[in-house]
C-alpha positions as CSV (number, residue, x, y, z in Angstrom):
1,X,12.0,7.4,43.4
2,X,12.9,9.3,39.9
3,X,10.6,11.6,38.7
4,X,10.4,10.8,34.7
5,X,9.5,14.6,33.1
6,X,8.1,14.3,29.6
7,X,10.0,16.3,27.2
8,X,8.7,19.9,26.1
9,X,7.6,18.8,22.5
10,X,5.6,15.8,23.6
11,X,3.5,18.3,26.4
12,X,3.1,20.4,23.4
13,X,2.2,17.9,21.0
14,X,-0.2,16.7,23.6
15,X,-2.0,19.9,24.1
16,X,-2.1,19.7,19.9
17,X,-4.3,16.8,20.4
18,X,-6.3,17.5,22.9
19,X,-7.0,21.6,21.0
20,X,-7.7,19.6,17.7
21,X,-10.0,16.6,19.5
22,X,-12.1,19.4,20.9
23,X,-12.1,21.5,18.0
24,X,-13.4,18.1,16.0
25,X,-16.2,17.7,18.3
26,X,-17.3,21.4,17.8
27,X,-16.8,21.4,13.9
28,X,-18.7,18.1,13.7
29,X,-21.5,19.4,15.1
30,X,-21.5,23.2,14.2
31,X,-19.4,23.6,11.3
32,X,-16.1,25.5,10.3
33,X,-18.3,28.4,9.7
34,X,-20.7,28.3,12.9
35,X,-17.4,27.7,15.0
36,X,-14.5,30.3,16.0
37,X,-11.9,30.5,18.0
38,X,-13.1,32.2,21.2
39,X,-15.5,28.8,20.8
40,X,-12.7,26.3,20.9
41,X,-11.4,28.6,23.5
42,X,-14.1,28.1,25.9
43,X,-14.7,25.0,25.4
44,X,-11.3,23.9,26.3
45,X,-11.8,26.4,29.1
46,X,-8.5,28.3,27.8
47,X,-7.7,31.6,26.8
48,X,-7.1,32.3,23.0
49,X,-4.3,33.1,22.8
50,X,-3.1,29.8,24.4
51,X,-4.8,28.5,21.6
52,X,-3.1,30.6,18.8
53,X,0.0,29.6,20.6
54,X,-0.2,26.5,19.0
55,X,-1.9,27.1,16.0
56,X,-1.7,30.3,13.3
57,X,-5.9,30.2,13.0
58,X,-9.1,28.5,12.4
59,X,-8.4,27.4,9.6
60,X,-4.8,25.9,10.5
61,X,-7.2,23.7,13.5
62,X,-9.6,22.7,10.8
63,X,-7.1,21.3,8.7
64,X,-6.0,18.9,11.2
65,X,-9.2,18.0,12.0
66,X,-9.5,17.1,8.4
67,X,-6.6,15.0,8.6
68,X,-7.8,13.3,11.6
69,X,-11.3,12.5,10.2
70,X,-9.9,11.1,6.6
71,X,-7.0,9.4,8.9
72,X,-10.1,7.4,10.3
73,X,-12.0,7.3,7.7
74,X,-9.2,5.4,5.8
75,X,-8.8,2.9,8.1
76,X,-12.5,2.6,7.8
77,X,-12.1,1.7,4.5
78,X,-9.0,-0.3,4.6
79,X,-10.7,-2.6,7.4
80,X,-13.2,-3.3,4.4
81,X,-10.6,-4.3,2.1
82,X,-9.5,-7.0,4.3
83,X,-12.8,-9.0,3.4
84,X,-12.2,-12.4,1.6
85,X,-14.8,-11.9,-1.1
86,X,-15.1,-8.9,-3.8
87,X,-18.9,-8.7,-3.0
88,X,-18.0,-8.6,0.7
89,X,-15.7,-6.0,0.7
90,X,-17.9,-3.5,-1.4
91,X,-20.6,-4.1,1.4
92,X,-18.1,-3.6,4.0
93,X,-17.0,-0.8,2.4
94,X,-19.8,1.0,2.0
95,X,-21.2,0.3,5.4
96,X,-18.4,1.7,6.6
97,X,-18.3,4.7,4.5
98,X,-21.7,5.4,5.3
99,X,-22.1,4.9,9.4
100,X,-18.6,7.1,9.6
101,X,-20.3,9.6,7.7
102,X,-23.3,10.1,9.7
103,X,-21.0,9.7,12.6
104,X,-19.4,12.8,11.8
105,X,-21.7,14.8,10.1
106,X,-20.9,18.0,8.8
107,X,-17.0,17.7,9.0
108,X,-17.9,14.6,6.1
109,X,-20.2,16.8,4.7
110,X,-17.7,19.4,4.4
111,X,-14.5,16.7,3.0
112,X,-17.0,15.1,0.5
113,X,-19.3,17.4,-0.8
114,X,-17.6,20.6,-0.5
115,X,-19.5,22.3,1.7
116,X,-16.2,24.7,3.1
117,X,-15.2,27.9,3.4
118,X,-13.8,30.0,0.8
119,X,-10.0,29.3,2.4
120,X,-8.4,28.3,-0.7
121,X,-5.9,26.5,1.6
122,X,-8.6,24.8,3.3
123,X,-10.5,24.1,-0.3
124,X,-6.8,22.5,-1.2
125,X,-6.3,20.4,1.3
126,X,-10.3,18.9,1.1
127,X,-9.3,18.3,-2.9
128,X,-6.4,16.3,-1.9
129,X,-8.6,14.0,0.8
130,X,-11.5,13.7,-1.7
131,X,-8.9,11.9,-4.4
132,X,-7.7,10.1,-2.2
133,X,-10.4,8.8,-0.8
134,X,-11.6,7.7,-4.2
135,X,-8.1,6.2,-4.7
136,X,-8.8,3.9,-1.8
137,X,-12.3,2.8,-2.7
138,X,-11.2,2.5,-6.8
139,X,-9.3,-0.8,-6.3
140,X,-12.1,-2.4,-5.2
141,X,-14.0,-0.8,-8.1
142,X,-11.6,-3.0,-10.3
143,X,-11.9,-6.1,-8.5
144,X,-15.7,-6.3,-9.5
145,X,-15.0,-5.7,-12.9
146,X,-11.8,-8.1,-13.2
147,X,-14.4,-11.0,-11.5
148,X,-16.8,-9.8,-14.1
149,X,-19.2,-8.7,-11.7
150,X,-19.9,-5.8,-14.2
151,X,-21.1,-6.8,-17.6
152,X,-20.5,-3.6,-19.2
153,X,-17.1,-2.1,-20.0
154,X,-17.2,1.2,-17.3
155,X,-14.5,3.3,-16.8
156,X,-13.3,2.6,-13.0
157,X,-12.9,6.1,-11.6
158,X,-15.9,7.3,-13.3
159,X,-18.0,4.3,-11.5
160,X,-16.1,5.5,-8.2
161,X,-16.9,9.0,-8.1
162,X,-20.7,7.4,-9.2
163,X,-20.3,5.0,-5.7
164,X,-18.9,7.9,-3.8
165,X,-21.3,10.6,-4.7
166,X,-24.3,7.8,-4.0
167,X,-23.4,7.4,-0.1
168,X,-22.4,11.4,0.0
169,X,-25.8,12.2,-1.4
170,X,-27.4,9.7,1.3
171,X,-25.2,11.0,4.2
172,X,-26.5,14.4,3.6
173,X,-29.9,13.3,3.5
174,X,-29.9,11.3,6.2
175,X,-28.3,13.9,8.2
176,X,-30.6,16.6,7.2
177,X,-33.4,14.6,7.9
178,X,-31.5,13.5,11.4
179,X,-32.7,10.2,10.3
180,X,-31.0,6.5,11.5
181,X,-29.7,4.3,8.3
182,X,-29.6,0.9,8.4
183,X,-26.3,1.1,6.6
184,X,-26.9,-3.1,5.8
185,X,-29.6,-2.8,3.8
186,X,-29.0,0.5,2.0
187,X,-25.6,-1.4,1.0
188,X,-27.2,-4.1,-0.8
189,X,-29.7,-1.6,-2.5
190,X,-26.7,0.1,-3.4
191,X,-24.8,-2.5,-5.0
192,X,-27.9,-3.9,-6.7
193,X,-28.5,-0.6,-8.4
194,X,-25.1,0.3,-9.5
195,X,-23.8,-3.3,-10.4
């Protein structure tokens, strides 16, 4: 029987992912500022500097986990745009939008609504994810006002950032409030006030 060894960067690429799934599960729930290293450390029941063997820093961890989380969060989104309907994919899409967000609390809170740390690297990299996160849900934006489901002439991104900062501004109150949605119906109150 042949032993089949894994090679060295796939081990290390796996121990990547397993650092950054942990360090997701801590930021999600405590923040980048309420979390630090010796944390991740612990919980991964390692020492740090096994962890800052595979990453500079904090804030190098976070990133990822911000990639991760708009990584889902996009295929969220893009699973709404496979609707048949205009009107069904803006529900979708918002449903979506908002159960992920209170699924991951504050590292949504912190991608959408800025609530980071002063990293400039870290504020640069959350920039980037917020445009293009309002580049995925614009399309859809234009779809309702190609079928004429908008009466009035608005401009597209402006009506975007309008959607996007109506479900951020319910995430966080939800969240605050540690509160259920019933992302459904708060989706057709949506739509029916904005369009």
């Amino acid at each position: 029987m042949e032993i089949i060894k894994k090679p060295r960067e796939n081990i290390i690429q796996d121990t990547k992912q397993y650092i950054i799934g942990a360090a997701r599960n801590l930021f999600s729930e405590y923040s980048y500022l309420g979390v630090s290293m010796d944390d991740i450390a612990k919980k991964l029941n390692i020492t740090k500097a096994a962890l800052y063997y595979h990453f500079t820093g904090k804030a190098e961890i976070y990133i990822e986990v911000l990639n991760n989380v708009f990584d889902k969060l996009s295929l969220s989104i893009s699973e709404a745009l496979s609707e048949k309907t205009v009107d069904k994919k803006l529900h979708k899409l918002i449903r979506n939008y908002l159960d992920f967000g209170l699924k991951e609390k504050n590292l949504v809170k912190s991608l959408m609504l800025k609530l980071s740390p002063a990293d400039p690297q870290i504020k640069n990299r959350i920039a980037q994810l917020r445009e293009q996160i309002i580049g995925l849900i614009q399309p859809v934006i234009k779809e309702m006002s190609a079928s004429k489901k908008i009466t009035r002439k608005v401009d597209d991104k402006l009506l975007t950032s309008l959607l996007v900062g109506t479900m951020n501004g319910l995430i966080l109150e939800y969240s605050f409030l540690n509160k259920k949605i019933k992302s459904g119906k708060v989706a057709d109150q949506i739509i029916a006030a904005l369009f």
